[in-house]
Rosetta silent file (secondary structure, phi, psi, omega in degrees, C-alpha in Angstrom):
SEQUENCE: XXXXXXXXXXXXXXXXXXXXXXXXXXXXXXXXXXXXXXXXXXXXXXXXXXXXXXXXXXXXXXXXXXXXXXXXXXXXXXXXXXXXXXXXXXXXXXXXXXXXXXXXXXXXXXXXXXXXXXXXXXXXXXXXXXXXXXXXXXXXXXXXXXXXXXXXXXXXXXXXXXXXXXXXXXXXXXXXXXXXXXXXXXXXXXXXXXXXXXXXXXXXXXXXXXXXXXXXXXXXXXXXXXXXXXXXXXXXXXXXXXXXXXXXXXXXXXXXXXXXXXXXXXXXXXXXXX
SCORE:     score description
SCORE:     0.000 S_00000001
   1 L     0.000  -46.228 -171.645  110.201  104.672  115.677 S_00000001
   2 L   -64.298  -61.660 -172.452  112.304  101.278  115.595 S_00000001
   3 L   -63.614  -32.236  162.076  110.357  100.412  112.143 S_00000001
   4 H   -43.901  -71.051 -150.284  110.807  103.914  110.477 S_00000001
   5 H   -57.936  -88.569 -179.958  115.116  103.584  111.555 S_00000001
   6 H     8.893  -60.418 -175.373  114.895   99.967  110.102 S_00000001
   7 H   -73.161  -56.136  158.541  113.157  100.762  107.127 S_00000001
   8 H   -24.328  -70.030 -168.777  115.971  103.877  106.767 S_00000001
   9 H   -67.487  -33.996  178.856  118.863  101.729  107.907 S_00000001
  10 H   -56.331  -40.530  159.116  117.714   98.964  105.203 S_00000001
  11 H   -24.626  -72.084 -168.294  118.086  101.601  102.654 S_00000001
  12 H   -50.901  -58.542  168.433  121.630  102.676  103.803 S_00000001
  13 L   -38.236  -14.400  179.158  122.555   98.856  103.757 S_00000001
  14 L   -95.601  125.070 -150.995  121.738   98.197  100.247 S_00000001
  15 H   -74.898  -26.590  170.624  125.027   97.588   98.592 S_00000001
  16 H   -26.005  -72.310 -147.610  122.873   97.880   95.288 S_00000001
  17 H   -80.172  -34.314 -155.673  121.060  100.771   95.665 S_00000001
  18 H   -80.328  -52.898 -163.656  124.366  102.572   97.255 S_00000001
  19 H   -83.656   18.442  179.211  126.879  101.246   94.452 S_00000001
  20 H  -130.946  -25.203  128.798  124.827  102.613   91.448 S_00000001
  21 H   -23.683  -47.694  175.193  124.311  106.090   93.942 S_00000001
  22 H   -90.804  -38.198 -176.607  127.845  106.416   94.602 S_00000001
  23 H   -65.366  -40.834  175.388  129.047  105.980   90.854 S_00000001
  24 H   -34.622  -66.889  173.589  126.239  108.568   90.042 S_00000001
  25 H   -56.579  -39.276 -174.165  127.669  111.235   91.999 S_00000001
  26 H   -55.290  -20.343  171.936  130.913  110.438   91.240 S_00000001
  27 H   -84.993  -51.083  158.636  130.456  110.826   87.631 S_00000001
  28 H   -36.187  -39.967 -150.598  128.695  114.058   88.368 S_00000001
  29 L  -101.733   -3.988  168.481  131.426  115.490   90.215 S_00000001
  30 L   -46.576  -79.910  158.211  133.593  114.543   86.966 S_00000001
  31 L    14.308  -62.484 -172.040  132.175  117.726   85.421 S_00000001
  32 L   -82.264  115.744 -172.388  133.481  119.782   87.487 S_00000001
  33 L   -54.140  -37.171  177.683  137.336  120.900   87.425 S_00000001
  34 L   -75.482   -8.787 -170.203  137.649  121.267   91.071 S_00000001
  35 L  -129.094   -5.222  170.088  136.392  118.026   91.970 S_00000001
  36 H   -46.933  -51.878 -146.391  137.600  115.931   88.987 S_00000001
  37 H   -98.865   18.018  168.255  140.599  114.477   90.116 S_00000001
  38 H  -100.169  -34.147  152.211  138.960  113.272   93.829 S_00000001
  39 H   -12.023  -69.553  175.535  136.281  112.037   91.272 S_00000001
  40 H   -73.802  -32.437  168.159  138.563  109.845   89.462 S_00000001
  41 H   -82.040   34.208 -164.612  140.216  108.341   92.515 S_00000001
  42 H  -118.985  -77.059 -154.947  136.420  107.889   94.090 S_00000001
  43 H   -40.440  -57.341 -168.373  135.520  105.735   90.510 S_00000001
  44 H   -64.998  -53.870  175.947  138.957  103.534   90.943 S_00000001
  45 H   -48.981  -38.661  173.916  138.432  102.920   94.467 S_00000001
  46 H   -56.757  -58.366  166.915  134.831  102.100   93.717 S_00000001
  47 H   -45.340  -49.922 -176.921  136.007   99.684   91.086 S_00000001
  48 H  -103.371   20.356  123.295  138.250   97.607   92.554 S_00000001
  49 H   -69.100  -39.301  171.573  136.249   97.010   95.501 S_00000001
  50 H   -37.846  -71.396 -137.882  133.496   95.842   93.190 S_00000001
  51 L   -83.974  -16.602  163.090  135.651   93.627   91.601 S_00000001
  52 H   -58.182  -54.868 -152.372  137.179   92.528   95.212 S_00000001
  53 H   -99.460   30.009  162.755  134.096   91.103   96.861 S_00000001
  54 H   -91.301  -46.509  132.578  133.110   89.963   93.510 S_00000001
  55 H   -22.786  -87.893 -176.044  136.283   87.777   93.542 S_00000001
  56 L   -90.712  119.402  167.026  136.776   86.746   97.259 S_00000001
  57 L   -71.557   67.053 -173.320  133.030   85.852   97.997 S_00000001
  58 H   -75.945  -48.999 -173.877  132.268   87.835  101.119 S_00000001
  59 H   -66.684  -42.394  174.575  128.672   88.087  100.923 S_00000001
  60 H   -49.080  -34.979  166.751  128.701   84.012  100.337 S_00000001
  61 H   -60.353  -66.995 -172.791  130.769   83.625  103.442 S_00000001
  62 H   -63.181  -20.689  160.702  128.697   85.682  105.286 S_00000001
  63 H   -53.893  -63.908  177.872  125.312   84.268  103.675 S_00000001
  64 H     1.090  -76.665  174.038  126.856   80.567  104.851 S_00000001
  65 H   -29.904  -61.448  170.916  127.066   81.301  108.538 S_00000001
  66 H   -68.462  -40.636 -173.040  123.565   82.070  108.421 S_00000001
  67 H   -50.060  -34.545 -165.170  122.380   79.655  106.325 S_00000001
  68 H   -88.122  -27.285 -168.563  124.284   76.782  108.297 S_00000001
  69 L   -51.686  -31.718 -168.947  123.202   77.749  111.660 S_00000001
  70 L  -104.846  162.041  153.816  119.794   75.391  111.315 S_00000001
  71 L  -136.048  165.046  169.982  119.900   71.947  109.830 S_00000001
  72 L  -105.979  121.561 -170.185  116.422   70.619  108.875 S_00000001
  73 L   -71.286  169.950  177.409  114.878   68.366  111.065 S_00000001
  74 L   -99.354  115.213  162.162  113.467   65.338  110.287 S_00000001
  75 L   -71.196   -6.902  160.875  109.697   65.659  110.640 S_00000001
  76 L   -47.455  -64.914  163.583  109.148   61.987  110.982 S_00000001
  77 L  -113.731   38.440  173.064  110.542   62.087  114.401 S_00000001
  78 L  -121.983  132.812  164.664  109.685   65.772  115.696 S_00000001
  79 L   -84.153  116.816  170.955  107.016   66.513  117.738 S_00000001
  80 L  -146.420  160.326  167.084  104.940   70.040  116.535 S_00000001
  81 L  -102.988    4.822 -172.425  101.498   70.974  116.532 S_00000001
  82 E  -178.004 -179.439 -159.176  101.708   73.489  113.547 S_00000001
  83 E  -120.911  144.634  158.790  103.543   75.554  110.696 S_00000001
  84 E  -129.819  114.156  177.693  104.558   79.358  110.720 S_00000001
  85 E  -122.213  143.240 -152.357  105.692   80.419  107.470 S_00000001
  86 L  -110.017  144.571 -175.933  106.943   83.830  107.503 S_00000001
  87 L   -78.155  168.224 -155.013  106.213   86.378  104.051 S_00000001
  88 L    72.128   52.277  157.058  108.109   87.614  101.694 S_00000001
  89 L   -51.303  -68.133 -166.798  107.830   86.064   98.512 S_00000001
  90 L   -59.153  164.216  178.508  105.664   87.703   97.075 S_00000001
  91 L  -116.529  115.294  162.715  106.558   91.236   94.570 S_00000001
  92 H   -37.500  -70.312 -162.589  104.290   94.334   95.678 S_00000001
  93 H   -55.281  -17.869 -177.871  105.066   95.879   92.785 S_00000001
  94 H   -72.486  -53.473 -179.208  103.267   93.106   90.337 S_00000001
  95 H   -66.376  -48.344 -175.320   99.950   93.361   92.185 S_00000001
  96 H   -59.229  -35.951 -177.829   99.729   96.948   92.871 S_00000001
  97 H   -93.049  -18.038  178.515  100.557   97.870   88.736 S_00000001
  98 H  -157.188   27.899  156.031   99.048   95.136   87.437 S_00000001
  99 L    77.121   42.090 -177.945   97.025   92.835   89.606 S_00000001
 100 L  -130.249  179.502  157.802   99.402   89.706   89.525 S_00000001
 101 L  -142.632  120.287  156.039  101.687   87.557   91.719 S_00000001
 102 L  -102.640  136.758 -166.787  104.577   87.259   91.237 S_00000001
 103 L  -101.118  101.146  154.211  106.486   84.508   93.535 S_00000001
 104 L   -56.653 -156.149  176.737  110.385   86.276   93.933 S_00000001
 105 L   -74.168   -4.449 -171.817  113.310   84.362   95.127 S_00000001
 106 L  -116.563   49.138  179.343  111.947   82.826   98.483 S_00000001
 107 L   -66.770  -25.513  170.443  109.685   80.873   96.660 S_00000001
 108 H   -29.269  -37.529 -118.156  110.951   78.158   98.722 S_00000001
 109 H  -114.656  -62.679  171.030  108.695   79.544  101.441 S_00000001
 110 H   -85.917  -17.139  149.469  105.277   78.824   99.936 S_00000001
 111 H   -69.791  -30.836 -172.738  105.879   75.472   98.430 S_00000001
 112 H   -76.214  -47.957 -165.377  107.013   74.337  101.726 S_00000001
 113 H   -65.816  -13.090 -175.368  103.576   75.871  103.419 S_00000001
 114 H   -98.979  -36.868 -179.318  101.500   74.213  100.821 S_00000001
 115 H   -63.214  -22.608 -177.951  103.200   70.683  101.063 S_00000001
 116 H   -76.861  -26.586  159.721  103.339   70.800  105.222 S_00000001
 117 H   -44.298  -50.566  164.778   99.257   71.721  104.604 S_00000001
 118 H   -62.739  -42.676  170.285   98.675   68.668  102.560 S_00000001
 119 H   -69.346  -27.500  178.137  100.527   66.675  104.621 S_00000001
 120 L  -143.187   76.956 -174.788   99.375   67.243  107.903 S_00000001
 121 L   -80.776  -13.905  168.671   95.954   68.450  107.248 S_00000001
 122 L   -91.879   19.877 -175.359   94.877   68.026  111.198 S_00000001
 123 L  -112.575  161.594  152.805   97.560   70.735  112.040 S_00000001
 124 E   -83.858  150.790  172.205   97.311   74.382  111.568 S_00000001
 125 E  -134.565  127.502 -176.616   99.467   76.490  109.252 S_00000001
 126 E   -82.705   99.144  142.740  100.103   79.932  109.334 S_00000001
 127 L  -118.275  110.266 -117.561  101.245   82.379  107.277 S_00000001
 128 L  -122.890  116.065 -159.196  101.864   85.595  108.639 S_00000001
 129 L  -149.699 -131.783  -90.963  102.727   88.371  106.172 S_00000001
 130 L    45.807 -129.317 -159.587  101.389   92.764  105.486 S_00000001
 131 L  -141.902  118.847  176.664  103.423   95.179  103.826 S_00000001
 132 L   -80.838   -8.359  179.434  107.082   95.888  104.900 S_00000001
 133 L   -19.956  166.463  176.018  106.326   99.391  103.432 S_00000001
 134 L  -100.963  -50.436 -175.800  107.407  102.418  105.470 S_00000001
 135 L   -86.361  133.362  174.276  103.560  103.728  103.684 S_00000001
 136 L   -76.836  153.494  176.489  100.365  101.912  103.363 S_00000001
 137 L  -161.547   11.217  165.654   99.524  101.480   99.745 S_00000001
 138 L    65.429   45.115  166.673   96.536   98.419  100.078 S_00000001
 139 L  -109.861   69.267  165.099   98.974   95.744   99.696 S_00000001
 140 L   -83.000  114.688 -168.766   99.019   92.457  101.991 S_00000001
 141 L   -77.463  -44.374  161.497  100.918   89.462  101.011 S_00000001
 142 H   -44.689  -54.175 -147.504   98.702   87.048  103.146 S_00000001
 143 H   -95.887   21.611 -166.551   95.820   88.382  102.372 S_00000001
 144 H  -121.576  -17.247 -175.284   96.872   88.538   98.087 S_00000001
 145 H  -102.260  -14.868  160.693   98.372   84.832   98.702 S_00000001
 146 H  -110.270   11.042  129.863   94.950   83.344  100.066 S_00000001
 147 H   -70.912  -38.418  136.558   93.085   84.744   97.284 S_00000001
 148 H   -61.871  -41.148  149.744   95.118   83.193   95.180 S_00000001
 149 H   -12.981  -58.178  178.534   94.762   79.876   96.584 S_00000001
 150 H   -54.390  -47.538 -175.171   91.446   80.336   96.893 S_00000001
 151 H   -59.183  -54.399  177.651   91.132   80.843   92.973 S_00000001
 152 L   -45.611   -6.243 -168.216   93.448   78.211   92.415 S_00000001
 153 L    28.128   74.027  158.430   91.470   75.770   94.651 S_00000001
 154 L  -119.997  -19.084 -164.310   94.979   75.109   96.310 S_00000001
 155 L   -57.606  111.059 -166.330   93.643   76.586   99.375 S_00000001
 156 L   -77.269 -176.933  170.955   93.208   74.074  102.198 S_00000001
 157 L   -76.517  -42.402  175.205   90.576   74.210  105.586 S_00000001
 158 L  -108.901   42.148  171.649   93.843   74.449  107.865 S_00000001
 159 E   -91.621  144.486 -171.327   95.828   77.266  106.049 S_00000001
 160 E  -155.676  172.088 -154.222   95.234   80.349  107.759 S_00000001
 161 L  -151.870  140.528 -164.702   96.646   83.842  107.606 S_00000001
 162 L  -115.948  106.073 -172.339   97.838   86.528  109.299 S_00000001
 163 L  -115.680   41.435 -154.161   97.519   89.703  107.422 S_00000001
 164 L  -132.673  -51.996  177.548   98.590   92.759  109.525 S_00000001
 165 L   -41.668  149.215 -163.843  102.404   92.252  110.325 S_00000001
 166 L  -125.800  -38.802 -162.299  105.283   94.498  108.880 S_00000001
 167 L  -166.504  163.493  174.400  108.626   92.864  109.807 S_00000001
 168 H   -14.767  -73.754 -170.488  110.290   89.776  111.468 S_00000001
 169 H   -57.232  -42.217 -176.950  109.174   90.897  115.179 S_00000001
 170 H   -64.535  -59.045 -167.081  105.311   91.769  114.271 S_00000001
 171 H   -38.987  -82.314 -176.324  105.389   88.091  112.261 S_00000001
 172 H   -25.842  -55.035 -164.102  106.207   86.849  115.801 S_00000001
 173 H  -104.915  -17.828  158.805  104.184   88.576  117.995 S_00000001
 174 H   -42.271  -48.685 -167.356  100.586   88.979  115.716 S_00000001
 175 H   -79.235  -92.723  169.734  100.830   85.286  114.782 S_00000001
 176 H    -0.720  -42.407  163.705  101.079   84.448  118.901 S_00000001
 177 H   -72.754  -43.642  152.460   98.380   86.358  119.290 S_00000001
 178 H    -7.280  -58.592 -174.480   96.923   84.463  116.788 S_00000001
 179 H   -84.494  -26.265 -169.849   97.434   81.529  118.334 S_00000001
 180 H  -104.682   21.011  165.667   96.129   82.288  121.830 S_00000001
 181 L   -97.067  -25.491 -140.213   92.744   83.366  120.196 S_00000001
 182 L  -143.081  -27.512  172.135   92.364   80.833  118.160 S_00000001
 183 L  -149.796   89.900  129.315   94.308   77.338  119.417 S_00000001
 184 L   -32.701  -61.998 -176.189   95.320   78.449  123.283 S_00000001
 185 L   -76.564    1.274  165.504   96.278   74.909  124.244 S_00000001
 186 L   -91.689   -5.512 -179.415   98.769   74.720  121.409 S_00000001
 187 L   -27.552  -48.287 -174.453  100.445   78.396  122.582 S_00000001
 188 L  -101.708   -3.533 -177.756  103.441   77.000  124.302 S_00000001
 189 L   -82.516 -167.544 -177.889  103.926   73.460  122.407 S_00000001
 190 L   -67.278 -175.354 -161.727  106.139   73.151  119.402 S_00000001
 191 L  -173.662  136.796 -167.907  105.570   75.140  116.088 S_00000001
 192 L   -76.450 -169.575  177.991  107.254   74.124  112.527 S_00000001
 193 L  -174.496   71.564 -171.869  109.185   77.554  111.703 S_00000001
 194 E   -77.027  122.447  168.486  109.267   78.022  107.618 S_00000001
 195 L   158.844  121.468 -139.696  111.377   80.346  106.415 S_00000001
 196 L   -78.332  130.535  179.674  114.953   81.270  104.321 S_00000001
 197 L   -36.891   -9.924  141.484  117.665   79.979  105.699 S_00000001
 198 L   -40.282  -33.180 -150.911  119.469   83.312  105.710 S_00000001
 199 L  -117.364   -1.557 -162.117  116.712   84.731  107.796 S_00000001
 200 H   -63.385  -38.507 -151.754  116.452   81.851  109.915 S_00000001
 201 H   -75.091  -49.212 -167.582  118.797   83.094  112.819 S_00000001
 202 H   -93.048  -36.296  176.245  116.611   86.285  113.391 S_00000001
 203 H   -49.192  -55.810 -169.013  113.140   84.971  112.798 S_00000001
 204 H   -52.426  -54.975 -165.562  114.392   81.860  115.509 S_00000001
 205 H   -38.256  -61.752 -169.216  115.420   84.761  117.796 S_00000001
 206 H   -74.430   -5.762  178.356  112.667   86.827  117.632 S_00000001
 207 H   -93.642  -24.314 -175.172  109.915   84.147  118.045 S_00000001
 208 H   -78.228  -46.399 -166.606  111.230   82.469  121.165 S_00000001
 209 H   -38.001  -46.361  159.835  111.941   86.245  121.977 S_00000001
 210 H   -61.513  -32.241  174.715  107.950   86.542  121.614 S_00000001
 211 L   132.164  -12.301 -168.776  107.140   83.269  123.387 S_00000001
 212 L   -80.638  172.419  160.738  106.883   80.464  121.042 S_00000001
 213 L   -90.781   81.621  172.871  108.714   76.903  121.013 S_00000001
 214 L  -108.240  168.201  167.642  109.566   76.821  117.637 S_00000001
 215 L   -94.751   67.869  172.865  111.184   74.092  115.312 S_00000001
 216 L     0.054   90.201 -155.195  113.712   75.577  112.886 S_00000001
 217 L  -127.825  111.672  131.376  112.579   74.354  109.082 S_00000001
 218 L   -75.381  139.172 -173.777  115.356   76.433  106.630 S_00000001
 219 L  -151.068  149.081  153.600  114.276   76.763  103.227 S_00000001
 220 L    81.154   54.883 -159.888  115.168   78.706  100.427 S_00000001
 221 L  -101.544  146.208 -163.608  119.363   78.362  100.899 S_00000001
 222 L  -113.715  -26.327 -171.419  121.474   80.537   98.003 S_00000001
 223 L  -117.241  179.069 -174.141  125.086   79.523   98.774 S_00000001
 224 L   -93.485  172.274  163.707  126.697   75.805   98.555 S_00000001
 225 L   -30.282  -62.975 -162.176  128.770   73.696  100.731 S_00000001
 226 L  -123.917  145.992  154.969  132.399   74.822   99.903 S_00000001
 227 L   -87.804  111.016 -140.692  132.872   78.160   98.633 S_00000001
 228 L  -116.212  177.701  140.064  134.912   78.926   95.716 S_00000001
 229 L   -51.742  129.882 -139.556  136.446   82.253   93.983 S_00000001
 230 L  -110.682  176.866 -162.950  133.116   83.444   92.707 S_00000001
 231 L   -93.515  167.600  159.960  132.889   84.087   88.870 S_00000001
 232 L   -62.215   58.813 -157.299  133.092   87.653   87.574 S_00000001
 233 L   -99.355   77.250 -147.356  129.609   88.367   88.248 S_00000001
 234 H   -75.483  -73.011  156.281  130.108   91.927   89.542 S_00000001
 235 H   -52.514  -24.993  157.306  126.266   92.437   90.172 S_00000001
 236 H   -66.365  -48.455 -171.632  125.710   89.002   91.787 S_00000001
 237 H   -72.832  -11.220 -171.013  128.525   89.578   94.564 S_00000001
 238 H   -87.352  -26.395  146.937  127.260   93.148   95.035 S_00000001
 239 H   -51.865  -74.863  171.881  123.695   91.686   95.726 S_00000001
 240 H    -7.465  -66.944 -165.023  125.229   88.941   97.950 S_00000001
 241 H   -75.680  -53.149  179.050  126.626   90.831  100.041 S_00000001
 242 H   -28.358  -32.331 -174.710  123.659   93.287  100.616 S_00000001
 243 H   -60.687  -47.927 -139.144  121.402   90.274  101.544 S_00000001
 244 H   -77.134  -17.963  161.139  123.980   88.797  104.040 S_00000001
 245 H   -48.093  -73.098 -134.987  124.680   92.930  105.568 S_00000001
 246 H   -49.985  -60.144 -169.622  120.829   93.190  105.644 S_00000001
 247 H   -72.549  -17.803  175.362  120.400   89.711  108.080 S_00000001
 248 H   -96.603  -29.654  153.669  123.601   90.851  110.164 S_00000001
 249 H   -50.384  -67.974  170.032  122.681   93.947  110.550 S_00000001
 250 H   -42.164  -43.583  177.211  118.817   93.155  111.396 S_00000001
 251 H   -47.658  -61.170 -161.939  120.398   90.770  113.831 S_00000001
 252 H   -89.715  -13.960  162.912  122.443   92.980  115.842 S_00000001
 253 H   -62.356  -68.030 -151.812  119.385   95.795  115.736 S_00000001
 254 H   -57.426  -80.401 -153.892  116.922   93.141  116.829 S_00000001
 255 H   -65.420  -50.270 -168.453  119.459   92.586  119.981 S_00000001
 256 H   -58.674  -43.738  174.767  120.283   95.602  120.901 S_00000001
 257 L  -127.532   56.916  158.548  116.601   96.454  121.536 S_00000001
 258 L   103.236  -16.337 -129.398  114.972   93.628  122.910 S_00000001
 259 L  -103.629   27.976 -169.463  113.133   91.997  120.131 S_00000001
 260 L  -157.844  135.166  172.328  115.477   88.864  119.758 S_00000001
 261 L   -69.704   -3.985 -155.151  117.024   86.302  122.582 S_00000001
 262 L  -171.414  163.029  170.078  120.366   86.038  121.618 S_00000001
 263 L   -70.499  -20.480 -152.231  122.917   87.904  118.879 S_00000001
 264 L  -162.740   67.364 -171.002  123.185   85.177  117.013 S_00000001
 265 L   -51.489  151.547  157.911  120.254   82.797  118.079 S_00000001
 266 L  -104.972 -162.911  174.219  121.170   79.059  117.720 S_00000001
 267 L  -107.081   26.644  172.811  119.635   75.901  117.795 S_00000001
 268 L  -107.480  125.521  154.983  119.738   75.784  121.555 S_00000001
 269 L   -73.288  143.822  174.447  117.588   78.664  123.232 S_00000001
 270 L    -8.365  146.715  151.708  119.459   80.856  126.010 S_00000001
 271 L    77.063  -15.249  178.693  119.672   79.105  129.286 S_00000001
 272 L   -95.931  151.805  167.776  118.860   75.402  127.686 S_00000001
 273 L   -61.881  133.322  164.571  121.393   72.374  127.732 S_00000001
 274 L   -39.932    0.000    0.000  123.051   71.720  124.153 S_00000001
C-alpha cells in the first residue's frame, strides 16, 4: 500500500506534469462562456507564479538544504569495508523501446561506483537498483547496468548487484540482506553510501533506519554555492522545484511511517554525540 500512495503522491508532486495539466484544462474551460472568465483569472494566476519561482529560486533553495546536509569525506582517512550505490540513472524508456542505455542526469552515480571498484578492488560494491514502476514491464536497472559492463569489459570481480528493489527503503533493506548472505562479518561495519546529493538525506535515513553504518558519499549536486535570481528559464525553475518537493516530501512520508530515523537525517545518527 505505502508504494502504490508514493508512486500516486509522486505524480501529484510533479510540478511538471501538474503545470502543463492545469494550463490544459484551463484553456479548455476557455471555450466555454460560463467558465471563461474564472478561466482567464486561473491562466494569470498560473502565469505569474511560473514566472515567480522562476525568478526567486525556490526549488534551488530548497535543492541546497539537501544537497549541503553531507560534505564528502575524505576516503584517505575513513574507515569502510564497501560501496552502496543506489539506482536511478538509468532511462526505462530507452531499453524497453529500443534496447539501449541511456545514463540520465545522476550519472554522477555510476562513475563514482566504477572508480570506488577500481580503486579498492578488495572491497565489495553494490549496486542496488529494479524498477520504480507502479507495473512490472521486464525492466531492472542493475540487472541492464551489469550487462552492460559486462559487454563493455568494464565489469569488475567485486561489483555486484542487487536487482529486485523498487524505492529508497527496499535499496536499504534487500542490499542488507544482501550483505548478511553474502559478507555477514561486514553487516554492521562501515559502508561507502553513493548517491545524489539531493537524495542523500533520505537514503542516509532510511539505511541506518534498516541497520547499516553508512558513510555519506554525495554525488551528482545541481545547485551552486550562493544562489542568485535565476535566469528566465521558466521550465528549469518549474523542474527545480519538483525535484526538491519530491525529496521533501519523500522525507516527511518516509518519517511518518517508520522507514527513516530522523525527519531530516544528518550527519550524526539519532542518539550519537555530534
Amino acid at each position: 500500500m505505502f508504494y502504490f500512495l508514493s508512486k500516486t503522491l509522486g505524480v501529484l508532486i510533479n510540478t511538471a506534469f501538474m503545470h502543463g495539466l492545469l494550463l490544459a484544462i484551463l484553456f479548455g474551460l476557455l471555450i466555454l462562456k460560463r467558465t471563461r472568465k474564472f478561466a482567464l483569472g486561473g491562466l494569470v494566476f498560473v502565469t505569474a507564479a511560473s514566472l515567480l519561482i522562476t525568478v526567486v529560486p525556490v526549488g534551488a533553495m530548497l535543492s541546497q538544504t539537501l544537497e549541503t546536509r553531507f560534505e564528502k569525506p575524505d576516503l584517505d582517512i575513513t574507515e569502510f569495508v564497501g560501496a552502496v550505490t543506489l539506482a536511478g540513472s538509468l532511462d526505462p524508456y530507452s531499453y524497453l523501446k529500443r534496447g539501449e542505455m541511456h545514463v540520465g542526469a545522476s550519472a554522477d552515480r555510476i562513475f563514482t561506483m566504477l572508480s570506488f571498484a577500481n580503486k579498492f578492488p578488495e572491497k565489495p560494491v553494490l549496486f542496488t537498483g529494479g524498477d520504480g514502476n507502479l507495473t512490472e514491464r521486464g525492466f531492472s536497472e542493475a540487472a541492464v547496468l551489469e550487462e552492460w559492463l559486462n559487454d563493455s569489459a568494464l565489469l569488475t570481480s567485486n561489483m555486484y548487484f542487487e536487482k529486485a528493489s523498487r524505492n529508497t527503503h527496499e535499496n536499504a533493506v534487500k542490499s542488507m540482506e544482501m550483505v548478511y548472505r553474502d559478507w555477514p562479518a561486514l553487516a554492521q561495519k562501515p559502508w561507502v553510501l553513493i548517491t545524489s546529493a539531493h537524495h542523500m538525506p533520505r537514503a542516509v535515513g532510511a539505511f541506518r533506519q534498516a541497520g547499516w553504518n553508512v558513510v555519506p558519499y554525495p554525488v551528482d549536486r545541481f545547485t551552486r554555492d550562493t544562489l542568485h535570481l535565476a535566469s528566465l528559464n521558466v521550465s528549469g525553475g518549474i523542474k527545480g522545484l519538483g525535484r526538491a518537493l519530491r525529496e521533501w516530501v519523500g522525507l516527511t512520508a518516509y518519517y511518518w511511517t517508520g522507514r527513516t530515523d530522523a525527519w531530516f537525517p544528518g550527519p550524526s545518527a539519532p542518539g550519537t554525540e555530534n
